[in-house]
C-alpha positions, 0 to 999 in steps of 0.5 A, spaced: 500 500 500 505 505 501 508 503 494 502 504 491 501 511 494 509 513 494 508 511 486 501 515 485 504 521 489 512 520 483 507 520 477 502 526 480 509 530 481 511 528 475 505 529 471 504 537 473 512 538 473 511 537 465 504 541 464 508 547 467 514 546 463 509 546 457 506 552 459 511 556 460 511 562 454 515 567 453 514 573 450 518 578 445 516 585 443 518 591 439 518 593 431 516 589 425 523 589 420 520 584 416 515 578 415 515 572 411 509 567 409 510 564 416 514 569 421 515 575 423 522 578 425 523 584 431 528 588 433 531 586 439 536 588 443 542 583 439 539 584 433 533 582 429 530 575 432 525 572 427 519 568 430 515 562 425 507 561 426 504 555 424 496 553 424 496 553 432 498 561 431 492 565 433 494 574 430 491 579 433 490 586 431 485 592 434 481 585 437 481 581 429 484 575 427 489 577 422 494 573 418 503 574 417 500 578 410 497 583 415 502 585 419 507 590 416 513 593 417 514 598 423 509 595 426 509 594 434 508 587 435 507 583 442 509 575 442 508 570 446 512 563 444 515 557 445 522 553 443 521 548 438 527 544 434 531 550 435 526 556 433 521 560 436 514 558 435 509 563 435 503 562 439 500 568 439 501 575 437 498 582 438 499 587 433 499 594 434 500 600 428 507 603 429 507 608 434 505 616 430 512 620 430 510 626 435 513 632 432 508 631 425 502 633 429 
């Protein structure tokens, strides 16, 4: 009985410590610098880092789903994603117009 109970309590632990690691999105944002058909790349502080979306991929812009084609250069962009095979994969974007320069009006 205790092992029974000692292995159900390893199984839980493992089984939560896996569904937290699987959540765990990490986010990105700045201005667009080029997009693609599947990604998106931002300015970052090392250089531009590009993001790839796939069919689980949800965009948004002003509360719409948009596609990678909406989105443009200068665009702001808030990203939430996840590392796969060495890329980052977009889980979900927002995309906002690139901010109004100030001294135009």
């Amino acid at each position: 009985m205790r092992k029974t109970a000692i292995s159900a309590l390893v199984l839980c632990l493992m089984l939560g410590l896996s569904v937290v690691a699987m959540a765990k999105d990490m986010t990105a944002k700045g201005a667009v610098t080029a997009t693609t058909d599947n990604s998106i790349t931002l300015k970052g502080k090392n250089g531009d880092e590009s993001y790839w979306t796939n069919a689980d991929s949800k965009i948004t812009k002003n509360h719409h789903k948009v596609m990678v084609s909406d989105v443009k250069v200068g665009d702001w962009v808030e990203i939430w994603y996840v590392t796969k095979e060495g890329k980052s994969w977009i889980t979900k974007a927002t995309v906002k117009d690139a901010p109004k320069d100030k001294s135009q009006g």
